[in-house]
matplotlib code that plots the C-alpha trace (Angstrom):
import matplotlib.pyplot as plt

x = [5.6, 7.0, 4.8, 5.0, 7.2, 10.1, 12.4, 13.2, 15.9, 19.5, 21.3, 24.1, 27.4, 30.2, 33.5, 36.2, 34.2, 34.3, 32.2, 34.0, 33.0, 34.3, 34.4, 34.4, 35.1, 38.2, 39.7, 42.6, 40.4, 38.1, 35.2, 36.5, 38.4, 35.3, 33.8, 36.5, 36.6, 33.1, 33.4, 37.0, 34.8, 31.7, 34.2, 35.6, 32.3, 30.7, 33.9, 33.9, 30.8, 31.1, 27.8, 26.1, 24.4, 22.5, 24.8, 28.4, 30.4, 31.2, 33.9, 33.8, 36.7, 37.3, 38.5, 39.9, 38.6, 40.1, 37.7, 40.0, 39.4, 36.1, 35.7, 38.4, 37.9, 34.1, 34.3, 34.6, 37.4, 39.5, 36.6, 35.4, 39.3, 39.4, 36.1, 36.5, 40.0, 38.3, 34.5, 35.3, 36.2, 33.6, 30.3, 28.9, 30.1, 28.9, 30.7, 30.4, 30.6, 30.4, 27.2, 28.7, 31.3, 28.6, 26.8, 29.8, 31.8, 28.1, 27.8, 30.4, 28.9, 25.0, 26.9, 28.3, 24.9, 26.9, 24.7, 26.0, 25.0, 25.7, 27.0, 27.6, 25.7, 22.5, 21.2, 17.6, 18.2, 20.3, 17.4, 14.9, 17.1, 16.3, 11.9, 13.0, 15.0, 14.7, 16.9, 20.1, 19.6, 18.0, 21.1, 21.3, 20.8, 21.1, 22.7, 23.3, 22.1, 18.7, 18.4, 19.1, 15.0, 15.0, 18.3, 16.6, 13.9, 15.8, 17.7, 14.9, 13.6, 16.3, 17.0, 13.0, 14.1, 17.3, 15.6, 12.7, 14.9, 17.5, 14.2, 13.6, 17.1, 16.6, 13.3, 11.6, 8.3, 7.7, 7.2, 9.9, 11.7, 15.3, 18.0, 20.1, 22.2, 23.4, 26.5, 26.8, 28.9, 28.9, 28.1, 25.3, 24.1, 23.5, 21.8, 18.0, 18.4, 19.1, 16.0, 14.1, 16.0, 14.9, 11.7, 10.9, 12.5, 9.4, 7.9, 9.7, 10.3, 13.4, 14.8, 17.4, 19.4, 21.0, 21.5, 23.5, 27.1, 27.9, 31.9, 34.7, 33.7, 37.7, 38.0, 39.4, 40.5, 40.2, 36.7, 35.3, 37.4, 35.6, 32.1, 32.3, 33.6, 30.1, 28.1, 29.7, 28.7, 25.1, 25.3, 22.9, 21.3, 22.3, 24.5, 23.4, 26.3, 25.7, 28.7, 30.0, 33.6, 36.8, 34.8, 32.9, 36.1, 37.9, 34.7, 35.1, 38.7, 37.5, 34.6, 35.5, 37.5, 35.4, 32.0, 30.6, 29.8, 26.5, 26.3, 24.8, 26.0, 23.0, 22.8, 25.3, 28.6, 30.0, 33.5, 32.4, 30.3, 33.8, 34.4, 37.8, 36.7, 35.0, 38.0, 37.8, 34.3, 34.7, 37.8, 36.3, 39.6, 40.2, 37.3, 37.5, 36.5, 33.2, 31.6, 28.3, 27.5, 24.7, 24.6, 22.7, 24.7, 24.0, 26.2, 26.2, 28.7, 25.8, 22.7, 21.1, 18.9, 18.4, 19.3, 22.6, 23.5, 26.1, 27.5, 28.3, 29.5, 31.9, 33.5, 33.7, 35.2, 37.7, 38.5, 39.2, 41.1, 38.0, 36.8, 33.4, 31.9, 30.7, 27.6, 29.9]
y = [26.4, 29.1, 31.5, 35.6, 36.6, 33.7, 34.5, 33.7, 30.5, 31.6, 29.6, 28.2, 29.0, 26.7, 28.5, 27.9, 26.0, 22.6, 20.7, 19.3, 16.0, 14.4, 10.9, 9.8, 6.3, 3.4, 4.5, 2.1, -1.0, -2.8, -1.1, 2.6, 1.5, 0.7, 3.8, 5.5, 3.2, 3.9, 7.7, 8.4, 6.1, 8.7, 11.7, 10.6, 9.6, 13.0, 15.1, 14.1, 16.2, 18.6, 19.5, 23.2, 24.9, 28.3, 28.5, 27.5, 24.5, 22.6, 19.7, 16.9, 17.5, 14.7, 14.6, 12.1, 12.2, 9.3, 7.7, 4.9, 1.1, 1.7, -2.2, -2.1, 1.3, 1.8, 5.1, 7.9, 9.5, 9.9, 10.8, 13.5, 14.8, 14.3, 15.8, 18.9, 19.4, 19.0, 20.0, 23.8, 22.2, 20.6, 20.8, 17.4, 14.3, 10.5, 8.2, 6.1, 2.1, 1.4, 2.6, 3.0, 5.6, 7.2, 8.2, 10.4, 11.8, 12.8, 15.3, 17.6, 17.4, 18.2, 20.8, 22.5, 22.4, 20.1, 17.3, 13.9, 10.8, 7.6, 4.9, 1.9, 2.1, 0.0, 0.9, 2.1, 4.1, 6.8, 7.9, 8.0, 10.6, 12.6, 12.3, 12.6, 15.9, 17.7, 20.9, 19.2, 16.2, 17.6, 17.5, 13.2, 10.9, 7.1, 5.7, 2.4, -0.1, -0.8, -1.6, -4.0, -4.7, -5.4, -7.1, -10.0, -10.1, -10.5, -13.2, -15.5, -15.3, -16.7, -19.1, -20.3, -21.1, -23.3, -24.7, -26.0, -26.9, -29.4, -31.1, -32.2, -33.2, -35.4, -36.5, -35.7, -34.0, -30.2, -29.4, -31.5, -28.8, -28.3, -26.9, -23.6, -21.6, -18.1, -16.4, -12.7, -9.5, -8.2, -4.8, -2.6, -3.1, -6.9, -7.0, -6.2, -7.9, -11.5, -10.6, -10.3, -13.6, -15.4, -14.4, -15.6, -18.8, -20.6, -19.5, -21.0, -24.3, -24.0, -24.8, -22.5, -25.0, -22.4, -19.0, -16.9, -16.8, -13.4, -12.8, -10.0, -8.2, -7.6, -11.6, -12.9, -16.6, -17.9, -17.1, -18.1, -21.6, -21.8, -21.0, -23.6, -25.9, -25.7, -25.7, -28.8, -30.7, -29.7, -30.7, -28.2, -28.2, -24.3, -21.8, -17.6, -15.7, -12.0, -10.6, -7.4, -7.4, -9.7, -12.2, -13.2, -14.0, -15.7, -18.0, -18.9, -20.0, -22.1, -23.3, -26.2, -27.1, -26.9, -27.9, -30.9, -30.2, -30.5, -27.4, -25.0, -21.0, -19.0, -15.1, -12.0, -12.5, -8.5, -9.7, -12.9, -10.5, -9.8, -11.8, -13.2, -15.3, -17.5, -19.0, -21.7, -23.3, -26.6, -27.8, -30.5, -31.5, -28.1, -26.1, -22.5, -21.0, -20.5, -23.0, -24.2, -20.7, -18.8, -14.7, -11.4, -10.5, -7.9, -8.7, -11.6, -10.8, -10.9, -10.4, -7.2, -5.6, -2.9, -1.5, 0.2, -2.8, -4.6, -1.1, -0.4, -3.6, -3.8, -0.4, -1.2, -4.2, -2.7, -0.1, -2.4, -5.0, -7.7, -7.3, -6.9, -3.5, -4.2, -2.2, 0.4]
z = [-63.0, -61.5, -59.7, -60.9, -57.4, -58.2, -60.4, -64.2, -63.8, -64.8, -67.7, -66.3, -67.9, -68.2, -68.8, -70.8, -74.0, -71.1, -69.3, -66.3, -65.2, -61.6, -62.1, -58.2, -57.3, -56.5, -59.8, -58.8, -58.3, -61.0, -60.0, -59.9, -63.3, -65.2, -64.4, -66.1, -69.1, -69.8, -68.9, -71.1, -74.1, -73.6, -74.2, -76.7, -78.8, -77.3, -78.3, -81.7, -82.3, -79.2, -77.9, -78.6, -76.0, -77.5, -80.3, -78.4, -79.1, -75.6, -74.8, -72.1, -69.8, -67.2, -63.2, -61.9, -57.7, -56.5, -52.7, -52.2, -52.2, -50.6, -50.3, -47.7, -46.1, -46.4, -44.2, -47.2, -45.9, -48.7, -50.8, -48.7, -48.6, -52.5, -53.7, -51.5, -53.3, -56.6, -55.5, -57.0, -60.6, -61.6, -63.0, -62.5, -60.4, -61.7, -59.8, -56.6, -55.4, -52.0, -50.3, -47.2, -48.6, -50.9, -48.0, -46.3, -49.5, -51.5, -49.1, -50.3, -53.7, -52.0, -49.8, -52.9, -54.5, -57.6, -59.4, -58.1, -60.2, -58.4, -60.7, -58.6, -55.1, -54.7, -51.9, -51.9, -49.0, -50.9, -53.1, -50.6, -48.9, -51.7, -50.2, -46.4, -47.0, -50.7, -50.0, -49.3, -51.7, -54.5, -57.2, -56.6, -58.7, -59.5, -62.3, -61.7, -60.7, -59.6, -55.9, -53.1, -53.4, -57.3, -57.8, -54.7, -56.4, -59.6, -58.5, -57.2, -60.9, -61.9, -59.1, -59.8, -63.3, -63.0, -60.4, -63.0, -65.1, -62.4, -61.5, -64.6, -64.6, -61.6, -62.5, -59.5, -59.3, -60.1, -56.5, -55.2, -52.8, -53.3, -50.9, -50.7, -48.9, -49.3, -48.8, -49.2, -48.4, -44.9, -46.4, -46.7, -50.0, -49.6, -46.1, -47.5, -50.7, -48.5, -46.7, -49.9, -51.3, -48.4, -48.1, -51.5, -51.6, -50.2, -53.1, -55.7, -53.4, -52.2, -48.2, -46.8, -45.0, -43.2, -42.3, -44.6, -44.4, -44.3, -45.3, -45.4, -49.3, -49.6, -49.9, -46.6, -47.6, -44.0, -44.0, -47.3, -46.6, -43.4, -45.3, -47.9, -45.9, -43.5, -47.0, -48.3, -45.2, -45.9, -49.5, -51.2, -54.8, -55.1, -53.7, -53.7, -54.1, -53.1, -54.2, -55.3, -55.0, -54.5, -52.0, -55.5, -57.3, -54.3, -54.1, -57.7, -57.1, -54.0, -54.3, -57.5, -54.0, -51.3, -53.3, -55.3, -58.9, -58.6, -56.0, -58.6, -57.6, -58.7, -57.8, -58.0, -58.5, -60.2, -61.0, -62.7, -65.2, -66.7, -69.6, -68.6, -65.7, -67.7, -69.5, -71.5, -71.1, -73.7, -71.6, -69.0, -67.1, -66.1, -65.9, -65.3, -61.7, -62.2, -63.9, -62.6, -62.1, -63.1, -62.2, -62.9, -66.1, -68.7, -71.8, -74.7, -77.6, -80.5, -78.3, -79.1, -76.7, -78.0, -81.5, -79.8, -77.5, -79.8, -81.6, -77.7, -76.4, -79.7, -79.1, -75.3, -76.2, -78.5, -75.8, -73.1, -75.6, -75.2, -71.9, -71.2, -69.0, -64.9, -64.1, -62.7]

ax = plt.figure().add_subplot(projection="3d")
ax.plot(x, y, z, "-o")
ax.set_aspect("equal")
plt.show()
């Protein structure tokens, strides 16, 4: 509470009858795009009604702040250029993907004193920021989605359970210990999560055959060849994919190549949580990319979650003509 020598808190005002939201990310790219997708849909739905504040009747306007393909140019450049353009415009930010560019362009927002919400950047690391120095990064917050920490932990779960479930398959005994490798971004976001992933895989019985291949996020076909050509010669029961860009889809188009069926890909794969990689899943000759693959996920058409999850996923889904939203 405030104490009797600080002052009374000032209401602030947002001219005009609009709210100005920055939307800050690759808008070009499938990350950026989703964000606004799910941002223009919010308007819209929010619009309809307008929102009162003390009696006045308020509107959603959106800005577009483009930060460039931060997959390939993680350095925050453009968004530090782009949000200082903007920065005066706007009353919030939500936005945000790669954590390496998050951490450079956020800090016109902080500097500005304008609430940033980061949609897309997993990194524990940004938040604590907000612990080891309160003044300057008081107005961020997360979004989406959890962090580096929970999303390892996440995917050993899951990993534990398929691999349950392929023993019984092979008839061997429930403590029979299976093989893995992992391959993962050469970014930030994924370096503490394979740290977590490995250190748990004891746990749930399961080798790591070798140490992680760690490729270009942007999708560098040279190198993922080079990868799944190693992990074939090792023949593992799974493959952990730690991917959050094009490497992920890239590696679905290779690896029914480079890998025996019976490699199981268990882990993060964000582009294969789009609905259209999944093709057509009854057609055995030509399967699509990633089949045999199992990934953190958040949609089912028909599974309701919560009482609102399938009124949102229908009108996402009639938005974006049947595709399914990324985290982002």
């Amino acid at each position: 509470a405030p104490s009797e020598e600080e002052p009374e808190p000032v209401l602030y005002v947002f001219e005009g009858g609009k709210i100005n939201i920055g939307i800050a990310g690759e808008l070009n790219y499938t990350a950026g795009a989703m964000q606004w997708t799910g941002a223009t849909l919010a308007q819209e739905a929010i619009n309809d009604g307008g929102i009162d504040i003390g009696g006045v009747s308020y509107i959603l306007e959106l800005v577009r702040i483009e930060t460039g393909e931060e997959t390939v140019d993680p350095t925050g450049l453009t968004g530090v250029l782009n949000l200082t353009a903007a920065i005066d415009g706007v009353d919030f930010i939500l936005g945000g993907f790669r954590t390496e560019a998050v951490t450079v362009y956020r800090e016109v927002a902080m500097d500005a004193g304008v609430i940033f919400i980061d949609d897309g950047a997993a990194t524990r690391e940004l938040c604590e920021s907000v612990l080891l120095d309160y003044d300057q990064y008081k107005y961020f917050f997360k979004g989406t989605p959890y962090n580096e920490y929970f999303l390892g932990q996440s995917v050993v779960k899951i990993l534990g359970a398929v691999a349950v479930k392929l023993r019984e398959e092979m008839g061997v005994a429930a403590d029979y210990a299976l093989n893995a490798t992992i391959v993962a971004d050469n970014l930030a976001w994924a370096y503490e999560q394979v740290v977590v992933i490995t250190g748990l895989l004891e746990g749930i019985n399961v080798n790591l055959v070798q140490d992680p291949y760690w490729v270009n996020a942007a999708g560098s076909e040279a190198e993922m060849e080079s990868a799944l050509t190693s992990i074939r010669a090792l023949d593992p029961q799974f493959i952990i994919p730690v991917f959050s860009a094009d490497a992920g889809a890239l590696y679905d188009v290779l690896r029914a190549s480079y890998v025996p069926k019976n490699a199981m890909s268990v882990g993060i794969n964000v582009l294969a949580q789009l609905k259209s990689p999944w093709g057509a899943l009854d057609n055995e000759e030509s399967p699509p990319p990633c089949a045999y693959e199992v990934i953190l996920d958040a949609w089912a058409e028909g599974l309701e979650q919560t009482e609102k999850t399938a009124a949102f996923l229908d009108a996402f889904m009639t938005f974006t003509s049947g595709e399914y939203p990324l985290n982002t």
